[in-house]
C-alpha positions in Angstrom: 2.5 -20.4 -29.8 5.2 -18.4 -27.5 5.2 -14.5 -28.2 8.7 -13.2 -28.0 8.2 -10.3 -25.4 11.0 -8.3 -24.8 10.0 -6.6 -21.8 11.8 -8.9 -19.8 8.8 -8.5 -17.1 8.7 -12.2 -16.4 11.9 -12.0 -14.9 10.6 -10.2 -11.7 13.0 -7.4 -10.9 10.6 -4.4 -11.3 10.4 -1.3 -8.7 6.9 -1.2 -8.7 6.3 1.1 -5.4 8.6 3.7 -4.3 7.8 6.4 -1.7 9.8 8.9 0.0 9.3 10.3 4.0 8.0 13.6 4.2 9.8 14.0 7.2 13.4 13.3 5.7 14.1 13.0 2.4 17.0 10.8 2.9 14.5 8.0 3.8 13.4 6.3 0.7 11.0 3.4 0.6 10.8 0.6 -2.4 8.9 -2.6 -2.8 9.6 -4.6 -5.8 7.3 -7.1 -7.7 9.6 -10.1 -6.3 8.5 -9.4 -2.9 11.3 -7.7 -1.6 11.1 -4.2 0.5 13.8 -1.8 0.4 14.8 0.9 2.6 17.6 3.7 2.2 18.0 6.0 5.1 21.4 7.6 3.7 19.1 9.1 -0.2 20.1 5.6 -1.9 23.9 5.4 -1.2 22.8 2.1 0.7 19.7 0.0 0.8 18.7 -2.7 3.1 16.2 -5.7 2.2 13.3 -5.7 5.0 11.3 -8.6 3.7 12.4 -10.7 6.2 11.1 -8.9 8.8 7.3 -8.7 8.0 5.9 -11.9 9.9 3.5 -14.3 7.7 4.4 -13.0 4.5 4.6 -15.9 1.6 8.0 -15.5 -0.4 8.0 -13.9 -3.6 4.8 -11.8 -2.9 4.1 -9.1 -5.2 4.5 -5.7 -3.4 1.8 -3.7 -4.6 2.0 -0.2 -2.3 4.4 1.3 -0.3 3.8 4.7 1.8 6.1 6.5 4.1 4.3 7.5 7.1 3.6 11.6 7.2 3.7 12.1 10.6 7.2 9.9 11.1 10.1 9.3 9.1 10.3 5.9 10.9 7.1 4.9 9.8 6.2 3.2 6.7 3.1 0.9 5.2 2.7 -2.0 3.0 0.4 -3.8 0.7 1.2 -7.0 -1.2 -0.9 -9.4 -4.0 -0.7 -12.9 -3.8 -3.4 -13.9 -5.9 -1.3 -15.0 -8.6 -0.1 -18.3 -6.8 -4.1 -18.6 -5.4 -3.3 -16.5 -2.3 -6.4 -14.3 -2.0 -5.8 -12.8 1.5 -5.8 -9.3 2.3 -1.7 -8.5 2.9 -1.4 -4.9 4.7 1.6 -4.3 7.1 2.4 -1.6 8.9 6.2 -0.7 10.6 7.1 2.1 13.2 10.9 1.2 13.3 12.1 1.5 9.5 11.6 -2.2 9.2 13.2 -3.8 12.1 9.4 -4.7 13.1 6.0 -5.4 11.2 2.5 -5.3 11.9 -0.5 -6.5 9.8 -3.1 -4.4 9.3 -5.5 -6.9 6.9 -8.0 -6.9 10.0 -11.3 -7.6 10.8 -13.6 -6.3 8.0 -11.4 -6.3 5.2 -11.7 -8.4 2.3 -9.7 -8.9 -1.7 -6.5 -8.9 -2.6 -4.3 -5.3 -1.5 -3.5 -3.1 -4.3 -2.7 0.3 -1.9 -2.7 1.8 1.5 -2.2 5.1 2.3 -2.2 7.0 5.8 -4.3 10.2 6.0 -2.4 13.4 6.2 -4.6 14.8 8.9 -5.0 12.2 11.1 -2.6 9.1 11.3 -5.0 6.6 13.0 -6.9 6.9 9.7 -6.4 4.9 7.0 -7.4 4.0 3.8 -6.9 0.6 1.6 -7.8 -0.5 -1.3 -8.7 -3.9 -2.3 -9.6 -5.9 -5.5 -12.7 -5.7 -4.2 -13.5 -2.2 -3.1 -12.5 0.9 -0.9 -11.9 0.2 3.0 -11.4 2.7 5.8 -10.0 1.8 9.0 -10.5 5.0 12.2 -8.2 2.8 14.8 -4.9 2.3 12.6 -5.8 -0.9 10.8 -7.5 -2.8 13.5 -10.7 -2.9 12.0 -12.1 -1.9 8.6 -15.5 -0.8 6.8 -15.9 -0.7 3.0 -16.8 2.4 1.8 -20.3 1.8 -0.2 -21.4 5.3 -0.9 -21.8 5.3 -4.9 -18.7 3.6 -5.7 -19.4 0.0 -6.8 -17.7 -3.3 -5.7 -14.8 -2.7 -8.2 -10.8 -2.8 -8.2 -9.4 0.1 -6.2 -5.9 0.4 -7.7 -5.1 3.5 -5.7 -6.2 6.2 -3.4 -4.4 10.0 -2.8 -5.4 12.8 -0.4 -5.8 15.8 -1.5 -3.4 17.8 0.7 -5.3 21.0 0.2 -8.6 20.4 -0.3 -8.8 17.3 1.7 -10.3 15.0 -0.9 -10.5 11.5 -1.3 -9.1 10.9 -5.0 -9.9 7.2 -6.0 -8.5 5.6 -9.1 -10.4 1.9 -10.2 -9.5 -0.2 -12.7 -12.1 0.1 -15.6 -14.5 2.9 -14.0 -12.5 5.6 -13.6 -11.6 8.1 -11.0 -14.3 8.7 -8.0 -13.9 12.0 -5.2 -15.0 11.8 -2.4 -15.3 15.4 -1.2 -14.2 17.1 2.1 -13.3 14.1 4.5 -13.3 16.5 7.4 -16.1 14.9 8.8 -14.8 11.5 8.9 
């Protein structure tokens, strides 16, 4: 009854976020689907494990998104799934010291398992997550959320992208496609 699968993904050693600073490209940001989140500040000649540093965290907890802050090469966020081992809580972290320090983010109003965050390119207090159970926004830098409800339904939000020109709100779900939300000037 065993299928011979020669991925080798049940191993865990899979890059499965990677993001690099906008500020410097010498800082380089990975998180890994062992739990494990890697910084190079030299372009990958060296890297340094930061797990240990983000407070709470179960071991072993699938990193799901990683983004380097755009406004600070120091700055980088987080989401992780546990829902695998039955840990359903919202994991979002945010660090303004490459690493030495964490904080969550999975605040009041926030619910499902992480899949992404991203920082807005306009205004860093703005956030975006998404969840396994919709799209949240957060206006004070993770403190509290709202889910987006607009037309988008209570579905997987897998990840998110701001336009940089146009200053859309590109949405990718799993099974329902790709949603825009247009112009987010006014938010």
């Amino acid at each position: 009854g065993v299928t011979i699968d020669n991925s080798d993904a049940e191993k865990y050693e899979t890059v499965f976020a990677i993001s690099e600073s906008p500020k410097d490209p010498r800082v380089i940001w990975a998180g890994t689907d062992d739990g494990n989140v890697q910084l190079t500040r030299d372009g990958g000649k060296s890297w340094n494990n930061l797990v240990k540093n983000i407070p709470g965290l179960p071991p072993n907890t699938w990193v799901t998104g990683i983004e380097a802050g755009h406004f600070d090469a120091a700055t980088a966020y987080a989401s992780f799934d546990g829902h695998w081992t039955g840990d359903m809580k919202t994991w979002l972290y945010k660090t303004n010291d490459f690493g030495k320090t964490w904080q969550p983010l999975g605040g009041e109003g926030i619910t499902g398992y992480a899949h992404v965050i991203r920082e807005d390119l306009v205004n860093p207090s703005l956030l975006y997550a998404g969840t396994e159970l919709g799209l949240f926004f957060s206006l004070d830098g993770g403190a509290h959320w709202a889910q987006f409800t607009g037309n988008l339904p209570s579905v997987a939000v897998r990840d998110v992208a701001v336009h940089p020109r146009d200053g859309d709100l590109i949405i990718a779900t799993h099974g329902r496609g790709i949603y825009i939300l247009d112009d987010l000037t006014p938010i």
